[in-house]
LOTORBA-16564 format. One record per atom (N, C-alpha, C): x, y, z; residue in three letters. Coordinates in steps of 0.1 Angstrom, whole numbers, plus 5000, padded with zeros to 4 digits. Each point is the difference from the previous one (the first is absolute). Example, Ala and Ser with C-alpha at 12.3 -4.5 7.8 and 13.67 -1.06 7.14 Angstrom:
<pts>
513249435078ALA/499150125000ALA/500950125000ALA/499650114993SER/500950115000SER/499250115008SER/
</pts>
This chain:
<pts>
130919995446UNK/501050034990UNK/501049885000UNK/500449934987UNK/500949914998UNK/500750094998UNK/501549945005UNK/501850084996UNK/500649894995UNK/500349974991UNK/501049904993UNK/501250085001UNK/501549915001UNK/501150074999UNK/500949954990UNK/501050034994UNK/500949964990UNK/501850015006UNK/500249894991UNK/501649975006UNK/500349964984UNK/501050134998UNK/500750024984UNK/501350035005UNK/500849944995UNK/501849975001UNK/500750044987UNK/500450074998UNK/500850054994UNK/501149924990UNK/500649985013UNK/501649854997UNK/499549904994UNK/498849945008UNK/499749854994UNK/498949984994UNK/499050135000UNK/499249994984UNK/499349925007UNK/499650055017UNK/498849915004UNK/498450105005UNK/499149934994UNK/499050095008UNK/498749894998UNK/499450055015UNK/499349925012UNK/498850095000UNK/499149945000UNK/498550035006UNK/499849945012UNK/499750095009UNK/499449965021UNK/498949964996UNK/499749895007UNK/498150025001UNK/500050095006UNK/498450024992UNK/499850165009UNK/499649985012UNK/500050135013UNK/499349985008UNK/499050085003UNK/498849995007UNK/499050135003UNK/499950055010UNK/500050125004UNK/499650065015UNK/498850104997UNK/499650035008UNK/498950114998UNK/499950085013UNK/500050124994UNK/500150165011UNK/498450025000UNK/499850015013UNK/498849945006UNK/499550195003UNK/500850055010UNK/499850135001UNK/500649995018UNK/500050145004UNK/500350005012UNK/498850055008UNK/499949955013UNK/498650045009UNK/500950075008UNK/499050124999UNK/500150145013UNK/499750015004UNK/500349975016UNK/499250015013UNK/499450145007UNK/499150055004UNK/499650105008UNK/498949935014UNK/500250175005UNK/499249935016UNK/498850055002UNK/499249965008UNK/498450024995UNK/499750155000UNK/501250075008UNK/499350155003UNK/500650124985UNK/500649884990UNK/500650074989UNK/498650044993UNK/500450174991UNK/498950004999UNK/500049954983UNK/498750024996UNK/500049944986UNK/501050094993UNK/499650144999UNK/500850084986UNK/501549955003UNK/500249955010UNK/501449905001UNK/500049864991UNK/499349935001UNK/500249894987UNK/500050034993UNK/501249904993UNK/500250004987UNK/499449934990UNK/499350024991UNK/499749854991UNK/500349924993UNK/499749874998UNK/500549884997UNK/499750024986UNK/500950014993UNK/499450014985UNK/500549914990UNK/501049925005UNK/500149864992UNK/498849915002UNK/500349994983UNK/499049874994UNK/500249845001UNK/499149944996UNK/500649884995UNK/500649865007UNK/499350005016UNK/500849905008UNK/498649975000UNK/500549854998UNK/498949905001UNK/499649945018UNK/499050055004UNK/499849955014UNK/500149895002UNK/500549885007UNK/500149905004UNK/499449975013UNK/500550095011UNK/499849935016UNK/499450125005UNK/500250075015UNK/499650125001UNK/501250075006UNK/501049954999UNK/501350065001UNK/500150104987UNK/499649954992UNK/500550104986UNK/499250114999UNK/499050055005UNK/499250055004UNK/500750145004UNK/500849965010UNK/501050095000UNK/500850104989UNK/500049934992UNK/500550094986UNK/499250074993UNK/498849965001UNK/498950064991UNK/499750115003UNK/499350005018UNK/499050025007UNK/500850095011UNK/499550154999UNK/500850075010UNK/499450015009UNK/501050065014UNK/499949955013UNK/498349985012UNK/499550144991UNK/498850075012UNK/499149854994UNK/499849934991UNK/498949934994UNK/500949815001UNK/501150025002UNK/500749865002UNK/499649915009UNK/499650025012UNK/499349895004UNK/498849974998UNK/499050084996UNK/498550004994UNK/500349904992UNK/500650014987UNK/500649904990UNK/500249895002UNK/500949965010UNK/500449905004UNK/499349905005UNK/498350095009UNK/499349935005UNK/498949984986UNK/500150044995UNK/498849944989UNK/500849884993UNK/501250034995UNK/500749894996UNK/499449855008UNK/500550025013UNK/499749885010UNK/498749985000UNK/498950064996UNK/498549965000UNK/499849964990UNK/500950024982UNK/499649914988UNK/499650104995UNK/500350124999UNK/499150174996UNK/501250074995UNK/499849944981UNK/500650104996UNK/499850154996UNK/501550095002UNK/500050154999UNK/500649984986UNK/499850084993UNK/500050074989UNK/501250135001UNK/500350045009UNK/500450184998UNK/499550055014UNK/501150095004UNK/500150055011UNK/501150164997UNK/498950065014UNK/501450144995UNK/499750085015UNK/500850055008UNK/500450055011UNK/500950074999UNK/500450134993UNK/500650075001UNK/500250155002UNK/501450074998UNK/500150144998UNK/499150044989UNK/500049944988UNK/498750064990UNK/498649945003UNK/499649995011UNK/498349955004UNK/499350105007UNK/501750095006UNK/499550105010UNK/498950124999UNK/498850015004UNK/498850084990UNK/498949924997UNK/500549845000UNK/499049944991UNK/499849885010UNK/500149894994UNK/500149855004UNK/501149905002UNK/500449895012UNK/500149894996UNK/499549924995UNK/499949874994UNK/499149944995UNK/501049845000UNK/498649945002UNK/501149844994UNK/498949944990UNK/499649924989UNK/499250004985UNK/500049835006UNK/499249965003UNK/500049875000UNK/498949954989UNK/500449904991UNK/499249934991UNK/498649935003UNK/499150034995UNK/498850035012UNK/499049814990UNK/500749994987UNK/499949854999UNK/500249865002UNK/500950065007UNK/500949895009UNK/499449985014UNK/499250105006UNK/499549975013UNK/498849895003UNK/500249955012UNK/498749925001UNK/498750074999UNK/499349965004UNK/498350084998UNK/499850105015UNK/500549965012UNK/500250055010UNK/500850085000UNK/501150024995UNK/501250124995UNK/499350114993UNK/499449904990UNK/499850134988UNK/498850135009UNK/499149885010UNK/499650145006UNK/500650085011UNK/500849945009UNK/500650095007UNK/501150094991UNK/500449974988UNK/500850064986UNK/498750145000UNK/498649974997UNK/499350104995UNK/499650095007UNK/500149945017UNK/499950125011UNK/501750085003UNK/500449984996UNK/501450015005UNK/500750114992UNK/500149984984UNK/500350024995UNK/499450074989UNK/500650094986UNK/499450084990UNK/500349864986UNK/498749984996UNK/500449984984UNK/500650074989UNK/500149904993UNK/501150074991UNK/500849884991UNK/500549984993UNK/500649934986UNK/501750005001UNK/499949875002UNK/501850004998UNK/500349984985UNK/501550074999UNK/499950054987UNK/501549845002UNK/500449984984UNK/500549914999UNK/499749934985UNK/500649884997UNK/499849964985UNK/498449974999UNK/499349945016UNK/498749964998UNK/499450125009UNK/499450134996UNK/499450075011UNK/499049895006UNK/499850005014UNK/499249945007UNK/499550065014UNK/499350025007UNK/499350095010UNK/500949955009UNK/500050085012UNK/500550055013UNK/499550075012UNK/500949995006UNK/499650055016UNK/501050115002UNK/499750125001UNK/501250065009UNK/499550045011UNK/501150005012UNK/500149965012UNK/500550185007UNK/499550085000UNK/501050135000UNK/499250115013UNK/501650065003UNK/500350075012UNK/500450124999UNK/499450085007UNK/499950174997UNK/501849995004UNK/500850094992UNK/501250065007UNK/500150154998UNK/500150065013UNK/500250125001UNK/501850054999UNK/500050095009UNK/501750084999UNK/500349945012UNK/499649995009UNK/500349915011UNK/499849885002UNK/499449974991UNK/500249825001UNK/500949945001UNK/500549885010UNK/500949965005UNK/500249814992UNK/501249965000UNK/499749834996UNK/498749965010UNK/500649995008UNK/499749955011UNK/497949985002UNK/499550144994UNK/498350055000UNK/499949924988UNK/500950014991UNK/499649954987UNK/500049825003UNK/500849935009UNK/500049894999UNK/499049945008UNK/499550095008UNK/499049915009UNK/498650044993UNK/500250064997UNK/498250024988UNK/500249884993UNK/501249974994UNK/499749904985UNK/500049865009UNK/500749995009UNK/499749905010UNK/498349945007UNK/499850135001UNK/498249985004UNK/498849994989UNK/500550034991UNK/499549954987UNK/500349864992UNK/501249975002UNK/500049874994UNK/499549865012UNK/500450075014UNK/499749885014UNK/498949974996UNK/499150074989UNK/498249955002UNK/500049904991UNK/500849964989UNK/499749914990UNK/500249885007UNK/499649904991UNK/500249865005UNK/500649954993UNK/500849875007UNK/500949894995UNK/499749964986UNK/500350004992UNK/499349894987UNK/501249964994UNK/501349945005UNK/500949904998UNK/499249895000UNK/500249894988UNK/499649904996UNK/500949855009UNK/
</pts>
């Protein structure tokens, strides 16, 4: 978001344009502890932040699946979409990794690991999803170490 400001004077019939300046509202991260259970998270439903590092990661990417993330990040393995929440409860977590982007070794530990399937987007293009039964008692904590032992099998393919 640019905010430009104005300085209009009345008396002396003066008025000023600021350069503008920019800030951007990033979102806030909400912590829970492993033994919280899912129908307790909340979801992350802002759009629109461009990943950079794996700090931001944080914004995107809610808690039970945030370090899974972070560790694919660090191996060169981009995610697509992730969802660990109060609305998964019944169903799945899942993290959508882009299954074109992986090395040739990825893409098969991608085809044991994971369900195909089509990321949707301006270019549909195939995918991986990566997904975790959640029950009513599912806890962060169950959910994070599954997605953890699923992604520990991939390999490095940072260039």
């Amino acid at each position: 978001m640019v905010l430009t400001w104005y300085t209009f004077c009345m008396d002396n019939k003066k008025f000023q344009i600021h350069q503008p300046k920019k800030f951007e509202v990033v979102g806030i991260i909400k912590t829970y502890s492993d033994d919280t259970l899912l129908s307790q998270v909340v979801p992350i439903e802002e759009g629109g932040i461009n990943v950079q590092n794996r700090e931001d990661l944080a914004y995107v990417v809610e808690a039970p699946l945030l370090e899974a993330c972070q560790r694919l990040f660090d191996k060169g393995i981009k995610t697509v979409f992730s969802s660990a929440n109060q609305k998964d409860v019944g169903y799945f977590a899942y993290i959508a990794i882009d299954f074109e982007s992986l090395s040739s070794a990825n893409k098969a530990i991608a085809l044991r690991q994971g369900e195909e399937g089509m990321l949707h987007g301006s270019i549909p293009r195939k995918g991986i999803n990566l997904k975790i039964p959640i029950t009513e008692t599912s806890t962060l904590g169950e959910i994070k170490q599954k997605a953890l032992s699923l992604v520990d099998q991939f390999e490095n393919q940072k260039v």
